[in-house]
C-alpha positions as CSV (number, residue, x, y, z in Angstrom):
1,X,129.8,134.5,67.9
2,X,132.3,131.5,67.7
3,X,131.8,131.1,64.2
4,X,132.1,135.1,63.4
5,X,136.2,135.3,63.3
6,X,138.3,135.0,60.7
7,X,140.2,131.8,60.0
8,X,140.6,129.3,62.8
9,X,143.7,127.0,64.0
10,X,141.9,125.9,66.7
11,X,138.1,123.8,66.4
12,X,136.4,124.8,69.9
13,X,134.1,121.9,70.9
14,X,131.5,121.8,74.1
15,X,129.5,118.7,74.4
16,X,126.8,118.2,77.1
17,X,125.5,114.6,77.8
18,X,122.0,113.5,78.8
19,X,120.8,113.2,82.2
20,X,117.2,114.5,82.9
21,X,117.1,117.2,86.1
22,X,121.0,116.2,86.7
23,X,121.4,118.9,83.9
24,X,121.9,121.1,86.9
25,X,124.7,119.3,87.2
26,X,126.4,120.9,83.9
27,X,124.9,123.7,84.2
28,X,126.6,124.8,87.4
29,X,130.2,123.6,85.6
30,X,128.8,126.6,83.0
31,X,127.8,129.0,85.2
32,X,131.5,128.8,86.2
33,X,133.0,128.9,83.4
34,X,131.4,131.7,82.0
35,X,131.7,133.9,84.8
36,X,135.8,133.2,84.1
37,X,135.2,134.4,80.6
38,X,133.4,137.2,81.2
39,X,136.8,138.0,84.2
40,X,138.9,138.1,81.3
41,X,136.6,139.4,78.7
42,X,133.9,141.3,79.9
43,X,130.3,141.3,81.3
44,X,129.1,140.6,77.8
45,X,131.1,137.2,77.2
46,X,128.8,134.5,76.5
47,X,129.6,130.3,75.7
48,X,128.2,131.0,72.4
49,X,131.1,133.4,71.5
50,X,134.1,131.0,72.1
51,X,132.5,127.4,71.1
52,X,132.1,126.5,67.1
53,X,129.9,123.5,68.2
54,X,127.9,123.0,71.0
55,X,126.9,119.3,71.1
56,X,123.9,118.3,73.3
57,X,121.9,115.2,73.9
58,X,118.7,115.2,75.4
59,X,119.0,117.5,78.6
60,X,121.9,118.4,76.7
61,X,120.5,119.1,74.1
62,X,118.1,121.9,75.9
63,X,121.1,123.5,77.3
64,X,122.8,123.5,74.4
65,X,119.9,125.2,72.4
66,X,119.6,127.5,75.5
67,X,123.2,128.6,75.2
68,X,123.0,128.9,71.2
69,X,119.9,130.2,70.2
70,X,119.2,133.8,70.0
71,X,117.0,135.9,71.4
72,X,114.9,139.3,70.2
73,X,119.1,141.2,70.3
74,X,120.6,138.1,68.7
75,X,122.1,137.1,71.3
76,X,122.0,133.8,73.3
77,X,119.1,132.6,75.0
78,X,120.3,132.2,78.1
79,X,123.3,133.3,79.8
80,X,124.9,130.2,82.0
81,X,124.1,131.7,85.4
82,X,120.3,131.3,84.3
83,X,120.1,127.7,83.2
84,X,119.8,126.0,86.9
85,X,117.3,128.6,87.7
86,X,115.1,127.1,84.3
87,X,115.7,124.0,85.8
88,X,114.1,125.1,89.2
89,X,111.1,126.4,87.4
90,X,110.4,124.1,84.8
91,X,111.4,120.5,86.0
92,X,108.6,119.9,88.9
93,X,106.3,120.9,85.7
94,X,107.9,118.3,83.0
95,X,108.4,115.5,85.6
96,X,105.6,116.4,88.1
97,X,105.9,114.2,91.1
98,X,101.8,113.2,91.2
99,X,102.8,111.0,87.9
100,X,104.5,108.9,90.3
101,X,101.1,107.6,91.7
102,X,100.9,105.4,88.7
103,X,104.3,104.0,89.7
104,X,104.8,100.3,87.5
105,X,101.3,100.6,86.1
106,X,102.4,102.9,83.9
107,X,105.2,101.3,82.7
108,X,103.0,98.1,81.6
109,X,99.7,99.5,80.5
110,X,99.7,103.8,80.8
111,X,102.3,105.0,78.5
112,X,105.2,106.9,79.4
113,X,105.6,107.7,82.8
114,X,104.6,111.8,81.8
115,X,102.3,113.3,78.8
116,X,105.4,115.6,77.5
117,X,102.8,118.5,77.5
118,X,104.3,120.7,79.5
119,X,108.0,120.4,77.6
120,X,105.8,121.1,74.0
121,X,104.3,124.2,75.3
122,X,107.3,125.2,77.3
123,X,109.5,124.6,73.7
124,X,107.0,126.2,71.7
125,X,106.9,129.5,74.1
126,X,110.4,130.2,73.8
127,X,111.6,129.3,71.0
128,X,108.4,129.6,68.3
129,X,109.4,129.1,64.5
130,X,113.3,129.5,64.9
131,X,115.0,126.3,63.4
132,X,118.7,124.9,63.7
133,X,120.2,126.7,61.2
134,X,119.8,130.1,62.8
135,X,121.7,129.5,65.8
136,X,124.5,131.7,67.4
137,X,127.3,129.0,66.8
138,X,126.8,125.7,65.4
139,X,125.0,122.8,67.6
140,X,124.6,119.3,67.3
141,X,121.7,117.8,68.6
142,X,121.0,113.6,68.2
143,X,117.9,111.8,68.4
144,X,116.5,108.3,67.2
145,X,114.2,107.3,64.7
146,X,112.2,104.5,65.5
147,X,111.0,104.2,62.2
148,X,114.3,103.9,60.5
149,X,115.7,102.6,63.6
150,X,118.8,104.7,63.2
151,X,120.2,107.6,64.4
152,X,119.2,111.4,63.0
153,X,121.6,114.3,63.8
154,X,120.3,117.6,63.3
155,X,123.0,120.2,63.2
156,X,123.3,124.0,62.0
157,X,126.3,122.6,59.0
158,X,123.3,120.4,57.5
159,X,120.7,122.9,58.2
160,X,122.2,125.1,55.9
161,X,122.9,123.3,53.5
162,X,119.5,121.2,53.7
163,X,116.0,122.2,54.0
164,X,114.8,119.2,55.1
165,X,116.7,118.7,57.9
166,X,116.5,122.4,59.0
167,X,113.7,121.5,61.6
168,X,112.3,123.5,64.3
169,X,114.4,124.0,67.5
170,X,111.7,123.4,69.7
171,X,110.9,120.2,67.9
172,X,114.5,119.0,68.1
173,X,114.5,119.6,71.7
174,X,111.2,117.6,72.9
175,X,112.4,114.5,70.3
176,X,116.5,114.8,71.6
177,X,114.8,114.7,75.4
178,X,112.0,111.5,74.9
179,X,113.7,109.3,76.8
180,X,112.2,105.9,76.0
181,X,109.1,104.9,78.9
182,X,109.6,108.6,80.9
183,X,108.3,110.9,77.9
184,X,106.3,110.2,74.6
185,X,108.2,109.7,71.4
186,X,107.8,112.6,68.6
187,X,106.7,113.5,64.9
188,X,106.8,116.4,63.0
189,X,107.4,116.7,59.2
190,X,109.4,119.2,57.5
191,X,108.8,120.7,54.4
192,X,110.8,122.6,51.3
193,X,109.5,126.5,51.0
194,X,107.7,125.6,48.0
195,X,105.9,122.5,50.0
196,X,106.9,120.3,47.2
197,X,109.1,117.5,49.7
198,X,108.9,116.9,52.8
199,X,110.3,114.6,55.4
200,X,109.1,112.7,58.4
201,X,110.5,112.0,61.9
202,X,109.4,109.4,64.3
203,X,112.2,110.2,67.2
204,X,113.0,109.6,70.5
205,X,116.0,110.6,72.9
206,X,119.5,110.9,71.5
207,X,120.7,109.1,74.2
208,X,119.5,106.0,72.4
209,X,122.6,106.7,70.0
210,X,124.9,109.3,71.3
211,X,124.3,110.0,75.5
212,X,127.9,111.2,75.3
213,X,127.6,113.7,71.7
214,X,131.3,115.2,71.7
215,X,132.5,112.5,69.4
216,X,129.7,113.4,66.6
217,X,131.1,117.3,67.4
218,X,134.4,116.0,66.8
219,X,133.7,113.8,63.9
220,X,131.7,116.6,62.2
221,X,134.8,118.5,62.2
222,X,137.4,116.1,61.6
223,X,135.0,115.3,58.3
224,X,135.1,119.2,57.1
225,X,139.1,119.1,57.3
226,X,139.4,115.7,55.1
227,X,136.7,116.9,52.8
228,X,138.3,120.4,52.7
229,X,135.6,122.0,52.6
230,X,133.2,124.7,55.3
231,X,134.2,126.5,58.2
232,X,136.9,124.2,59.7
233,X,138.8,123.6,56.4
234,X,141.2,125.3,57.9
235,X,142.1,124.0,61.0
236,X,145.2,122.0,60.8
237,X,144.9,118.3,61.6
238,X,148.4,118.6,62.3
239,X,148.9,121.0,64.7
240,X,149.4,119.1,68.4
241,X,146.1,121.6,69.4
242,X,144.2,121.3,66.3
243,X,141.0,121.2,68.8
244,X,140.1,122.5,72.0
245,X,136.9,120.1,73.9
246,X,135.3,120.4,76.5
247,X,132.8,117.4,77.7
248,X,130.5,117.8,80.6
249,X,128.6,115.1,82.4
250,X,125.4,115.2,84.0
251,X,126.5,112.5,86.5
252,X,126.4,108.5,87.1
253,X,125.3,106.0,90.1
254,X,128.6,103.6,89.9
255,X,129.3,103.3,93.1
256,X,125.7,102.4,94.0
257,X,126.3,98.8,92.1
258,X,122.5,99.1,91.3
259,X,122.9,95.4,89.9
260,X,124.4,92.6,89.7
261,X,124.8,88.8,87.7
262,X,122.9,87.0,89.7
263,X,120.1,88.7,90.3
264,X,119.8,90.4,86.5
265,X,120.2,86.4,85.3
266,X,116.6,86.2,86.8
267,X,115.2,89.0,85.1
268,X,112.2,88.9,82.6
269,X,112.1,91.2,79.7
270,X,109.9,93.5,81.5
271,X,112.5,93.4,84.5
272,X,114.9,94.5,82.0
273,X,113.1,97.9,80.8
274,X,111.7,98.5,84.8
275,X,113.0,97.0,88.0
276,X,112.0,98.5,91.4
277,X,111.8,101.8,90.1
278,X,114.6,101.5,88.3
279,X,115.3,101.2,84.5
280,X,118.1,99.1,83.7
281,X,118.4,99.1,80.0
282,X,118.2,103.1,80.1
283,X,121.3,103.0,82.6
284,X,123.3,100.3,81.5
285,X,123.2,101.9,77.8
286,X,123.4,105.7,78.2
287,X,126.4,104.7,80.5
288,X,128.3,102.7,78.5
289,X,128.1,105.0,75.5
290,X,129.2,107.7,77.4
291,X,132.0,106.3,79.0
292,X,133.0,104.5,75.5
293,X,133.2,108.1,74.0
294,X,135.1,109.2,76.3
295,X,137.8,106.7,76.6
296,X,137.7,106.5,72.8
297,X,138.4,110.7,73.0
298,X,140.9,110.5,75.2
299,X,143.1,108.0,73.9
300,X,143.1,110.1,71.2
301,X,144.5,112.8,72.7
302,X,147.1,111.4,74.4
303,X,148.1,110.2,71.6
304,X,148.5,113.5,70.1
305,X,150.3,114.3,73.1
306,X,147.7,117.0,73.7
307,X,145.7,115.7,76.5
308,X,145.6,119.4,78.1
309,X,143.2,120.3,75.1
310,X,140.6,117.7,76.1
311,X,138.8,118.0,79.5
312,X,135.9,115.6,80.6
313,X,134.2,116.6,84.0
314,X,131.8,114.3,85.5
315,X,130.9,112.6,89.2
316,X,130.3,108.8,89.1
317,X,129.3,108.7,92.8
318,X,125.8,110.0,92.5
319,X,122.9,107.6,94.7
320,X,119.8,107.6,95.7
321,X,116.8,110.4,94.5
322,X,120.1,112.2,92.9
323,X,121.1,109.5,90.2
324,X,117.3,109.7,89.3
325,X,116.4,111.7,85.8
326,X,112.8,112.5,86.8
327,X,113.0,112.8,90.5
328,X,111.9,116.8,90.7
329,X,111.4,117.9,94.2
330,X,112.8,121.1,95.2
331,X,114.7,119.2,97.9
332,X,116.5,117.1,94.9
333,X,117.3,119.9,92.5
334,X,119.0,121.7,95.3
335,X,120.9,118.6,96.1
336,X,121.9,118.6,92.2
337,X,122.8,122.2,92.5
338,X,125.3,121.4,95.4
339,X,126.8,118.1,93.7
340,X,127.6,120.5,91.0
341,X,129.3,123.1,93.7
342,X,131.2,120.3,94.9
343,X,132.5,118.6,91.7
344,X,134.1,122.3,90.8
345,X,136.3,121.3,93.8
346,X,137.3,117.9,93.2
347,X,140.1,116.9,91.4
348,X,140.5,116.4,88.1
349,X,139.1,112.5,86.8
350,X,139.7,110.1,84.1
351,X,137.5,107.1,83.4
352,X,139.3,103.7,84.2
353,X,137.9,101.1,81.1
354,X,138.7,98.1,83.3
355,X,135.9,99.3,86.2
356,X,134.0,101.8,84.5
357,X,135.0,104.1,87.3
358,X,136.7,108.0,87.3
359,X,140.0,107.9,89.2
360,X,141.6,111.0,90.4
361,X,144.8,112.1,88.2
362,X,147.7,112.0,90.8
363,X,148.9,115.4,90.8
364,X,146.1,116.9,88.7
365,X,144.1,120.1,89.5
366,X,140.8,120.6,90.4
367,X,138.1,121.4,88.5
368,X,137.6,124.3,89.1
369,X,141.0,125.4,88.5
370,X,140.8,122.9,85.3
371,X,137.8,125.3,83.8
372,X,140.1,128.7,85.1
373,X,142.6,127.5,82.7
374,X,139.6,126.0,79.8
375,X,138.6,130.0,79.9
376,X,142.2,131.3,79.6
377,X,142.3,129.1,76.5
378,X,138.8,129.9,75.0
379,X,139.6,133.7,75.1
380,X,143.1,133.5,73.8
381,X,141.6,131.5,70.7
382,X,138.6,134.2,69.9
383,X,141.3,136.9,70.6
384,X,143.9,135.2,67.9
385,X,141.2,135.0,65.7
386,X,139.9,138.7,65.6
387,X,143.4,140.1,65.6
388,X,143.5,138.4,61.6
C-alpha cells in the first residue's frame, strides 16, 4: 500500500474526473500505466501501492473505489487492465438504451432518465458492508447534498477519525455517480456502533461541486502539513517536488461548439436543464470546474518551478454519441476504448483559459511516454520510502 512506508517527501496524488461510460477513457490511461509499474516492479504492482490518495468523482469515483478497495487477499479490487472490461459489462445495464424510448418525457414528467437499480445491486454485490475507512490507500470521493445544498467529501482521513462520516463504499459510489436528471438522487443514514447518533445524506453527483477532485486531494494534504498533523506531516512544503499528481480526464466535446449566444439567449429554463438531447447546465458546469481546477493546479506548479510533477491528460475533441455519458452501445464503448488508445499517443496538452481549449506543448512528449516517465517516478518514491 501507498500509505504502508515509512515517512514520505513526496505526497502521491491520482485524481479521476467524472464522465459517465467515458470512464473508459481513464481507464485505458491506467491500464497503461500500471502495466509500466508492474515492468519496473513486478507482476504484483498495483495503483493502490504507489498513490496516497486516489481522488474520484462520480465515474471517478467508481474507479477509484475499484482501484482502492480490497478484496477477500486485501488487495485491490481491481487491477487497471480489468476496469474497461467492467465497463463493457455493466454500462449497457446502468444506462440501458430502451430508457431512451422515453426520450424528453422523462425529463419533464418520468424522473431521471434511469431507476439507478441496477448500479445499487451492482454496488451492493461487490462491495457489501466495507466502508471508506478500510480502503487500500486513502480516497476521496465528493458528492452533493441537496438538503444542505453543499458539498459532502467522504474520505478514508475523516473516516477514521469520524464515525459518522465512515459510510458504506457502495453507498458513496451510487450518491458520487447521480448525476442530476440521468440517475435518482440518494439517502442513507449512518449511525455510531452504539446507534446513539446518526447522520443523514440526501446526495447527488460530486460533479455538482468537484467534476475535477485533484484540488480537494491536494487541499487535503496541503491542510495535514499546516496543521502538522497525520500521515503527510511530513512532507515538506518546501521541497520543489513536495507532491507528485496525476489528473486524468474522462474527455470533453469543445470542438463540437454545442452552443452558442444567440440561440442559448432564447432558451427557457427547461431548455437550460435539456435541449435536443442535450443537457446544457450538466456540461457547461462539470466543464468549467474542471478546467478551473486545472488551470488553478497548474499555475501552481509552475510556479514552484515543478511543472514535471503535475500531469493532466485529457482529449477536448470528443463529438457525437462519444461526448455522451449515458450513450451505452457496444459500438460506443469500443469507440471510447480506442479514443483512450489514441490519446496515449498524442502529445502532451495544457488547457488555454482564454478558449477553454488543450493546446499541444511545443516540444512536449506524448502521453504515453508522459505516463513511462509518471511510473519511473511512482516506483522511485515507494522504493525511497521502504529503503527508511
Amino acid at each position: 500500500m501507498a500509505t504502508g512506508f515509512g515517512k514520505r517527501k513526496v505526497a502521491t496524488v491520482l485524481s479521476i474526473d467524472g464522465g459517465g461510460i467515458r470512464g473508459i477513457i481513464p481507464g485505458s490511461l491506467l491500464t497503461f500505466l500500471e502495466s509500466k509499474l508492474q515492468e519496473l516492479d513486478g507482476a504484483q504492482a498495483r495503483i493502490a501501492d504507489y498513490f496516497d490518495i486516489i481522488a474520484g468523482t462520480s465515474t471517478g469515483g467508481l474507479v477509484a473505489t475499484m482501484l482502492a478497495a480490497p478484496n477477500k487477499e486485501n488487495r485491490p479490487l481491481y487491477a487497471a487492465k480489468d476496469i474497461n472490461d467492467f465497463y463493457f459489462e455493466h454500462c449497457p445495464k446502468i444506462f440501458p438504451q430502451r430508457s431512451n424510448l422515453l426520450g424528453p418525457l422523462s425529463v419533464f414528467f418520468g424522473g431521471p432518465k434511469y431507476d439507478g437499480k441496477y448500479l445499487r445491486s451492482l454496488t451492493n454485490n461487490l462491495l457489501g458492508d466495507k466502508t471508506v475507512a478500510q480502503t487500500l490507500t486513502n480516497v476521496i470521493l465528493p458528492t452533493f447534498d441537496v438538503k444542505l445544498l453543499q458539498p459532502v467529501i467522504f474520505s478514508t482521513i475523516e473516516g477514521k477519525t469520524d464515525v459518522l462520516k465512515n459510510a458504506r463504499l457502495a453507498d458513496i459510489c451510487v450518491a458520487t455517480s447521480a448525476a442530476p436528471t440521468y440517475l435518482p438522487a440518494h439517502f442513507f443514514t449512518t449511525k455510531d456502533p452504539n446507534g446513539t447518533s446518526t447522520r443523514d445524506f440526501d446526495l447527488v453527483d460530486g460533479a455538482v461541486a468537484a467534476n475535477n477532485p485533484a484540488l480537494l486531494a491536494i487541499s487535503e494534504i496541503r491542510n495535514q502539513i499546516r496543521m502538522q498533523t497525520g500521515e503527510f506531516a511530513d512532507v515538506d512544503p518546501t521541497q520543489r517536488k513536495g507532491m507528485l499528481v496525476l489528473s486524468l480526464g474522462t474527455g470533453e466535446a469543445k470542438y463540437e461548439e454545442k452552443y452558442n449566444a444567440p440561440t442559448a439567449a432564447t432558451w427557457s429554463m427547461i431548455n437550460w436543464v435539456y435541449n435536443s438531447g442535450k443537457t446544457p447546465l450538466i456540461d457547461m458546469f462539470s466543464s468549467a470546474i474542471s478546467d478551473m481546477v486545472d488551470y488553478h493546479i497548474s499555475t501552481l506548479f509552475q510556479s514552484m518551478d515543478s511543472k514535471e510533477y503535475y500531469l493532466r491528460i485529457q482529449d477536448d475533441k470528443l463529438n457525437g454519441d462519444a461526448a455522451s455519458v449515458d450513450i451505452a452501445t457496444t459500438q460506443n464503448l469500443q469507440r471510447l476504448k480506442e479514443i483512450g488508445a489514441e490519446l496515449l499517443k498524442k502529445t502532451e496538452s495544457r488547457v488555454n483559459l482564454d478558449n477553454g481549449k488543450y493546446e499541444e506543448i511545443e516540444g512536449g512528449r506524448t502521453n504515453e511516454e508522459a505516463l513511462a516517465h509518471f511510473a519511473l517516478l511512482l516506483s522511485n518514491e515507494r522504493k525511497n520510502r521502504q529503503t527508511k
